[in-house]
TORKOL-4160 file (C-alpha; in steps of 0.2 Angstrom, whole numbers, padded with zeros to 4 digits, m for minus):
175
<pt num="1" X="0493" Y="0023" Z="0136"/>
<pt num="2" X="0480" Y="0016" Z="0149"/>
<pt num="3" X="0465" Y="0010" Z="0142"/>
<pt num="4" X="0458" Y="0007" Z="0157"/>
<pt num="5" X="0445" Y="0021" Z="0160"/>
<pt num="6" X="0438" Y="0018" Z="0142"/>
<pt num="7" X="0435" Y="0000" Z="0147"/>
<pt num="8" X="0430" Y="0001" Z="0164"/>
<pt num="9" X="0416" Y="0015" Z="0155"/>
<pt num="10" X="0411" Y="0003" Z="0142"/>
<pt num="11" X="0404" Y="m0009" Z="0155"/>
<pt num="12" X="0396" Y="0001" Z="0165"/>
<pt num="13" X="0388" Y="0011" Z="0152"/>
<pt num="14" X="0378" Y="m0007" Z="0144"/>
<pt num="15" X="0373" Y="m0011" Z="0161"/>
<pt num="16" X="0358" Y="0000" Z="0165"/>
<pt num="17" X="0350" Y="m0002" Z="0143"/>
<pt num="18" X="0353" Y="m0022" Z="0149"/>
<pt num="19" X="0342" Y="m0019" Z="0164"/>
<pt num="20" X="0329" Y="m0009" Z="0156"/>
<pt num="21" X="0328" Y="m0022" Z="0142"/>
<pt num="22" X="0326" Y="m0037" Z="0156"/>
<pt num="23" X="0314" Y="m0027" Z="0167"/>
<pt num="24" X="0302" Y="m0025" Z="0150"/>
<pt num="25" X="0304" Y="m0040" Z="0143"/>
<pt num="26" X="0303" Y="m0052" Z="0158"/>
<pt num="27" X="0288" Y="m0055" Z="0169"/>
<pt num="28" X="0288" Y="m0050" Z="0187"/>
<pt num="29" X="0287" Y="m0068" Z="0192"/>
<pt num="30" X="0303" Y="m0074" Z="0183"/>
<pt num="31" X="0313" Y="m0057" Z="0189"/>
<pt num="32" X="0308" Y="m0062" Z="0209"/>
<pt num="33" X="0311" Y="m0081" Z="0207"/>
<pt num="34" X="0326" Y="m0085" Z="0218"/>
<pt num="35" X="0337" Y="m0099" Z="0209"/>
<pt num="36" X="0338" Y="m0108" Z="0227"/>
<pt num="37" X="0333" Y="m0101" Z="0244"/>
<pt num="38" X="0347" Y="m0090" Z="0251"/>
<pt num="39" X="0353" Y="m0083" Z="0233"/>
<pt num="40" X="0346" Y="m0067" Z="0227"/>
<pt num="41" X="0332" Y="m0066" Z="0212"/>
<pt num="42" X="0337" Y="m0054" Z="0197"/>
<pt num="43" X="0327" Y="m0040" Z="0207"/>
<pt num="44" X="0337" Y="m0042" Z="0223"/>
<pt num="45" X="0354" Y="m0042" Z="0211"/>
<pt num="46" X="0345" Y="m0024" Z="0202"/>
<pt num="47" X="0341" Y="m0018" Z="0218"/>
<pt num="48" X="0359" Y="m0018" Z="0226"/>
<pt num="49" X="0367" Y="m0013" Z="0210"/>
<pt num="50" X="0357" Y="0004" Z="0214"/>
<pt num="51" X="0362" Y="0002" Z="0231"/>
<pt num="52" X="0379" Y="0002" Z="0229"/>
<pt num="53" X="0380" Y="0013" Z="0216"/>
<pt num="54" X="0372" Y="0028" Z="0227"/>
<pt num="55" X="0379" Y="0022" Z="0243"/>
<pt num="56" X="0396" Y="0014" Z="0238"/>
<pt num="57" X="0403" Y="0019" Z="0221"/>
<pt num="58" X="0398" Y="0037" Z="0219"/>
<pt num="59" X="0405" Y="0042" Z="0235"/>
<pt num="60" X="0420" Y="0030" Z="0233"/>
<pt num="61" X="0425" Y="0040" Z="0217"/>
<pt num="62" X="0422" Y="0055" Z="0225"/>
<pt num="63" X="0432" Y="0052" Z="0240"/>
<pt num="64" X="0446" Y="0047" Z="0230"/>
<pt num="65" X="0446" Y="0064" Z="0220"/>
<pt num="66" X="0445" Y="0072" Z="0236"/>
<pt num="67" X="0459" Y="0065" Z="0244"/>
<pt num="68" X="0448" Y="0055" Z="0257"/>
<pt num="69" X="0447" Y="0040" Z="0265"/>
<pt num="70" X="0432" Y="0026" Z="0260"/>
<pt num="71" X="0418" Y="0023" Z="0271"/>
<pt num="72" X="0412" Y="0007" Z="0274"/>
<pt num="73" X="0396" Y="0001" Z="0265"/>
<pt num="74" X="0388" Y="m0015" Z="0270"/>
<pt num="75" X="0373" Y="m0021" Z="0258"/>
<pt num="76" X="0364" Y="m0028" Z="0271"/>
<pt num="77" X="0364" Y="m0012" Z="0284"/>
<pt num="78" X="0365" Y="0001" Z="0270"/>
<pt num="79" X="0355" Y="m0005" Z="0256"/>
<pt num="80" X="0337" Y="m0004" Z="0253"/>
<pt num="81" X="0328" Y="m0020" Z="0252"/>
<pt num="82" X="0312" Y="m0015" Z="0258"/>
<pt num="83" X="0310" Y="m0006" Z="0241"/>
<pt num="84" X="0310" Y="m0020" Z="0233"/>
<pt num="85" X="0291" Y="m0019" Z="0231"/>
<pt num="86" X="0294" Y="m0006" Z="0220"/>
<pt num="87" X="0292" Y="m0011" Z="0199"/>
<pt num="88" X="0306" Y="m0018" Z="0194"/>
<pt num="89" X="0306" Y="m0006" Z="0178"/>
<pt num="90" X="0306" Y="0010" Z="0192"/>
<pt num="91" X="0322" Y="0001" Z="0197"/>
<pt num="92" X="0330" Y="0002" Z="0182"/>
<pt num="93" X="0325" Y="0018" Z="0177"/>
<pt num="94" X="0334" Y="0023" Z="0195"/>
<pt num="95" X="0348" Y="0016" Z="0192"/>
<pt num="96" X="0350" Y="0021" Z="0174"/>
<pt num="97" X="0348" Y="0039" Z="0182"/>
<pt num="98" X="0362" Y="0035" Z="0194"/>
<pt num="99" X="0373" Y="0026" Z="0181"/>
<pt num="100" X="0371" Y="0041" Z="0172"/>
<pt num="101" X="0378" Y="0053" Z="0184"/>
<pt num="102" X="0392" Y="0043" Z="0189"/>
<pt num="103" X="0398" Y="0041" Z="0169"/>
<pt num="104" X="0401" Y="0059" Z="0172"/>
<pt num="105" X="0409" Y="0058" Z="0187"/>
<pt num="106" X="0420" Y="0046" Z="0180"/>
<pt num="107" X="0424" Y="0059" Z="0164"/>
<pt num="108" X="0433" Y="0070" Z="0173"/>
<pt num="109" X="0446" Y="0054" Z="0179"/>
<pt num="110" X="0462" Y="0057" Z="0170"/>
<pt num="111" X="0477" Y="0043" Z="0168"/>
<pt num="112" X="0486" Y="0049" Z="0181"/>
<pt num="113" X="0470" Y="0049" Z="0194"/>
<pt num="114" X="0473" Y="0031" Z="0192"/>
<pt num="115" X="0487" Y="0031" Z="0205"/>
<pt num="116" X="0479" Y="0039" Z="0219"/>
<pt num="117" X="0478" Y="0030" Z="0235"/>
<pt num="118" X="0462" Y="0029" Z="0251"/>
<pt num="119" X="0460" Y="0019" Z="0265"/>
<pt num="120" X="0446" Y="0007" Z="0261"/>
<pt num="121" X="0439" Y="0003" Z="0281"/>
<pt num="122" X="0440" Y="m0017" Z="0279"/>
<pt num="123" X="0455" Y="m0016" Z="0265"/>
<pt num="124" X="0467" Y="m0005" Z="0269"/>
<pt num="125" X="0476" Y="0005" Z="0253"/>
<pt num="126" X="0469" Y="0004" Z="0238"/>
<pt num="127" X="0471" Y="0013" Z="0224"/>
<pt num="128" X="0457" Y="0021" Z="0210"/>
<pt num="129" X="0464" Y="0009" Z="0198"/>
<pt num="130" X="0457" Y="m0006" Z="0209"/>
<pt num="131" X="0441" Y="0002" Z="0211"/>
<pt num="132" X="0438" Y="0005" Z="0194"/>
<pt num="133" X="0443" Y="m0015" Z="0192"/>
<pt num="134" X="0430" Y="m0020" Z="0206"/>
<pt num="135" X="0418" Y="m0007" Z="0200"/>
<pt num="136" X="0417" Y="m0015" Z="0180"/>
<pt num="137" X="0418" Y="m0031" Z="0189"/>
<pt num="138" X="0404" Y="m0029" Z="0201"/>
<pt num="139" X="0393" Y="m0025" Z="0187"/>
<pt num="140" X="0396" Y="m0038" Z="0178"/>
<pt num="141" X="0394" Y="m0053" Z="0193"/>
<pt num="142" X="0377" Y="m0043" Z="0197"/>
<pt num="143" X="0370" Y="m0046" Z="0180"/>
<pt num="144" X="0377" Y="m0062" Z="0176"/>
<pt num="145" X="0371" Y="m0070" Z="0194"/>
<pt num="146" X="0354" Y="m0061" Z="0188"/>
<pt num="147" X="0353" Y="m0069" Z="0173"/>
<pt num="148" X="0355" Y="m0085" Z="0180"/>
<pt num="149" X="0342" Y="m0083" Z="0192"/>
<pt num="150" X="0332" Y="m0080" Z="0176"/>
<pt num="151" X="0338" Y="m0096" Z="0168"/>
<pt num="152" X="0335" Y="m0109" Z="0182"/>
<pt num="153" X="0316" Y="m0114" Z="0176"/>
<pt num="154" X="0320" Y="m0115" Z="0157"/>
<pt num="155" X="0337" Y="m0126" Z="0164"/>
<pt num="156" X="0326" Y="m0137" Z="0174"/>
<pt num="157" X="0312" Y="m0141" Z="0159"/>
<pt num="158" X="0326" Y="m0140" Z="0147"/>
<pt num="159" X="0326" Y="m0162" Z="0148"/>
<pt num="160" X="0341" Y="m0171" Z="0139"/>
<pt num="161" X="0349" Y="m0154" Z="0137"/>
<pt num="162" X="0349" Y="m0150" Z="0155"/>
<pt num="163" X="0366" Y="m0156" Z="0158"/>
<pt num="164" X="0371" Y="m0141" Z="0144"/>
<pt num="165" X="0368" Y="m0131" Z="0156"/>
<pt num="166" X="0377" Y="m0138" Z="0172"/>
<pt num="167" X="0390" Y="m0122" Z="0174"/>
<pt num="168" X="0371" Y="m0112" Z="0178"/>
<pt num="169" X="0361" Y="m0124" Z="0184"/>
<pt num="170" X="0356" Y="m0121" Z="0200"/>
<pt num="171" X="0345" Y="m0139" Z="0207"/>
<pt num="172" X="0361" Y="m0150" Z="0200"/>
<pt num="173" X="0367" Y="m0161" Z="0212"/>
<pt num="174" X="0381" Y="m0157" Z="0222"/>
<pt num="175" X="0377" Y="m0137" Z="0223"/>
């Protein structure tokens, strides 16, 4: 039996109680710092994780239970940065709401859905197996390269320990 639907639900359904729990607990400075110029702060990471869940995944799991073909989704043209004024915690609590509708979306994917095939515009054939893969996965790169915008300043005062930390650690030499 395939156990990846019950996996692929398992991430996704810590990620939107890990952001609410960030938003809360972290001041609004830490969550817009950028680790270096050009990468995104832990807002900007929350904020495309609700981009593409409305604009990318929803529809892609639809599409593929239709039958259909997957449009083309481009972060920078279809997501909604200008929001990002927006409280971090409002964030959350959208994409908790979001998160939340796509679980039951995904409830109704059986084994054998697995196997179905669309044309992805930029990939070609893919199958809802992939999807789900990149879905689980996308969470999990999203918060993880959040987090580590979080982490920079507590690296960078962190002294003799800094070089603990040199997997994460944004100002090392040679990044």
């Amino acid at each position: 039996m395939d156990e990846l639907i019950a996996r692929v639900r398992e991430v996704l359904s810590t990620t939107p109680d890990r952001w609410r729990t960030l938003t809360a607990a972290v001041e609004l400075e830490l969550l817009e710092r950028r680790p270096t110029p050009g990468e995104w702060s832990a807002v900007e990471c929350l904020q495309h994780l609700l981009d593409t869940e409305l604009g990318a995944f929803q529809a892609r799991l639809q599409a593929f239970l239709e039958g259909r073909d997957l449009t083309a989704f481009d972060p920078d043209a279809d997501g909604s940065r200008p929001e990002l004024a927006a409280d971090p915690a409002v964030v959350a609590a959208r994409f908790a709401e979001a998160r939340a509708r796509s679980l039951a979306s995904l409830a109704a994917v059986t084994e054998a859905d697995l196997e179905r095939t669309a044309r992805h515009p930029e990939l070609g054939q893919v199958t809802l197996r992939e999807m789900l893969n990149e879905w689980a996965g996308h969470d999990l790169m999203h918060t993880v390269q959040a987090e580590r915008a979080v982490m920079q300043p507590f690296i960078a005062a962190s002294g003799p320990w800094r070089s603990y930390f040199a997997d994460h650690d944004a100002g090392a030499s040679g990044r």
